[in-house]
C-alpha positions, 0 to 999 in steps of 0.5 A: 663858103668854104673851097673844096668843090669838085670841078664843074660844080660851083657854089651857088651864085648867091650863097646866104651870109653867114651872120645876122637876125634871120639866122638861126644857125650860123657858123664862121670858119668852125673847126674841129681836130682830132690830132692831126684829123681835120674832122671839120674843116673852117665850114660856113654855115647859114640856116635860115630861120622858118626853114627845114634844112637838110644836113647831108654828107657821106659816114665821116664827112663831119656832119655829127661832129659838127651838131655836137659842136653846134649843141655844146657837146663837143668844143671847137678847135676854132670858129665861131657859132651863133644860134638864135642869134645868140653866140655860143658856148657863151650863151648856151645857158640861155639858148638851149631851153630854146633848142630841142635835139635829137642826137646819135640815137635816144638813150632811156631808162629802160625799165620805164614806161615811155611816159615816166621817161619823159617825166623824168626828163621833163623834171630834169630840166630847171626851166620847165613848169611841174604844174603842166608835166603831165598835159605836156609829156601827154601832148608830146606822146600823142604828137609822135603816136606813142600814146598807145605805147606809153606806159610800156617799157622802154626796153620793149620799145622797137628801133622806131619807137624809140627815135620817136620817144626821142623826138618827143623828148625833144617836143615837150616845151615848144622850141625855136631850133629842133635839131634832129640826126637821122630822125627817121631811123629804124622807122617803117615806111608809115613812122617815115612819113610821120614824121615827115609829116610832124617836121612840117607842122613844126616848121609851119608854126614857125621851128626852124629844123635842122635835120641831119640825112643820108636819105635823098627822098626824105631831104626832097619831100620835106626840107626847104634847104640843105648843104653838102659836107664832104670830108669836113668840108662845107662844098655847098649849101642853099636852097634846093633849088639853089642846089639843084641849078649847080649841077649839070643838066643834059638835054636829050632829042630824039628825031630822025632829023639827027643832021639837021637837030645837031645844027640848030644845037650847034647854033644855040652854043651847045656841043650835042653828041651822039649817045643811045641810037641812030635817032639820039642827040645829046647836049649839055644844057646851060643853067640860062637855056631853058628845054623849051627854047630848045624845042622853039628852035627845033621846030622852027627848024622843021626838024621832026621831034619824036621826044625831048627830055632833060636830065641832070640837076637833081639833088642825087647828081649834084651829091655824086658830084660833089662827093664822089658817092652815092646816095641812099636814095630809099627809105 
């Protein structure tokens, strides 16, 4: 994993290898220089295959660079890439028929329907068979709840409606890899959760996804994995609970026992600390202590616990952490 943490967060104890047959994207030291910009800087990336891996990172942290290259759009300063298993730009003839992708927002032939759209891009492609185009571009529609719009114009299609003409593009032959930046934008509330909905039945029949996001709540309901850019740099990537365990967490006692609860805290190894009110203790809590043991303790103890909660760990801290930024947490 490449260096650049934010002191305090580390990477996660058992991070991924970077090569090998359950991959579906793997990367060692993969660059990208724009003059003297290290826009990628020597990342390591390891996505498994059957997951939903969510790509995140600040504007400019290098997350688009890094799909273009991924896809053959753009060449590599240094570094190799596989996907499928398959090392690339070498082998991209055969392994893009393979890899459906959705990138920096769909371009169309305006004055076509969404349906000849498709045609047009179906018949583009040397490995797809004529015979099934229009089943196929059908299907794909339907699966994107376009079909009520398809034989409308292109350019009379919303913001939304074209990410999902894109998406369906992307789905006209089936696909091992689907790589999707930003699939959800421009998209209301009910297309959102379409095509959360649509990335999970990918991925229950086997698609691996990987989706580029600036949105917290979409990588938590729907990706299995993510990792963290920040200024070209890969700082961290795993599971999300992987993820979730790097950052701090902090325990929070109410009681009025407060004396009393800060000696049991002390005892178990933990600084507690007074925050929020006379009645308010504060600890930060280890990733091997576990909320409930805290509570054993305490009442062990006889102290009188009017609430215990647990903060930190979650994906928003640990991207603040790890970035300095903060995170789009709406859709």
């Amino acid at each position: 994993m490449s260096d650049g943490t934010t002191p305090g967060v580390t990477a996660a104890p058992d991070a991924p290898t970077t090569s090998g047959p359950g991959l579906a994207i793997s990367t060692t030291g993969l660059a990208k220089v724009f003059r003297r910009q290290r826009a990628v800087d020597g990342i390591d990336l390891a996505v498994p295959r059957g997951s939903v891996f969510g790509f995140l990172g600040p504007n400019g942290s290098g997350k688009t660079t890094t799909i273009r290259m991924l896809l053959g759009l753009s060449r590599a300063t240094d570094g190799t890439i596989e996907l499928l298993g398959r090392a690339v730009p070498d082998a991209l003839h055969d392994v893009l028929p393979q890899v459906g992708a959705l990138v920096e927002g769909p371009a169309f032939y305006p004055y076509l329907s969404g349906r000849a759209n498709l045609s047009r891009f179906d018949a583009a492609d040397p490995t797809s068979d004529p015979r099934s185009r229009r089943e196929r571009v059908a299907a794909a529609l339907d699966r994107v709840g376009l079909t009520h719009a398809a034989d409308k114009k292109a350019h009379a299609y919303s913001l939304g409606m074209k990410q999902r003409l894109g998406l369906a593009n992307a789905l006209l032959t089936p696909r091992e890899l689907l790589v999707l930046d930003e699939p959800t934008n421009g998209l209301d509330p009910q297309g959102t959760r379409e095509v959360r909905n649509l990335i999970r039945s990918l991925a229950d029949d086997g698609t691996t996804v990987f989706v580029s996001s600036h949105l917290l709540a979409e990588i938590e309901q729907v990706c299995t994995h993510a990792g963290v850019m920040r200024t070209g740099r890969l700082v961290a990537q795993g599971t999300l609970d992987d993820l979730r365990a790097l950052g701090s967490r902090t325990v929070t006692v109410r009681t009025p026992d407060r004396g009393q609860a800060g000696s049991v805290l002390t005892r178990m190894g933990l600084a507690p600390r007074h925050e929020g009110g006379a009645d308010v203790l504060v600890a930060d809590l280890p990733s091997d202590v576990l909320p409930e043991t805290v509570t054993a303790e305490l009442v062990r103890a006889d102290v009188r616990v009017r609430g215990l909660t647990v903060g930190g760990g979650t994906l928003e801290d640990l991207f603040v952490a790890l970035t300095g930024e903060g995170f789009d947490v709406a859709g």
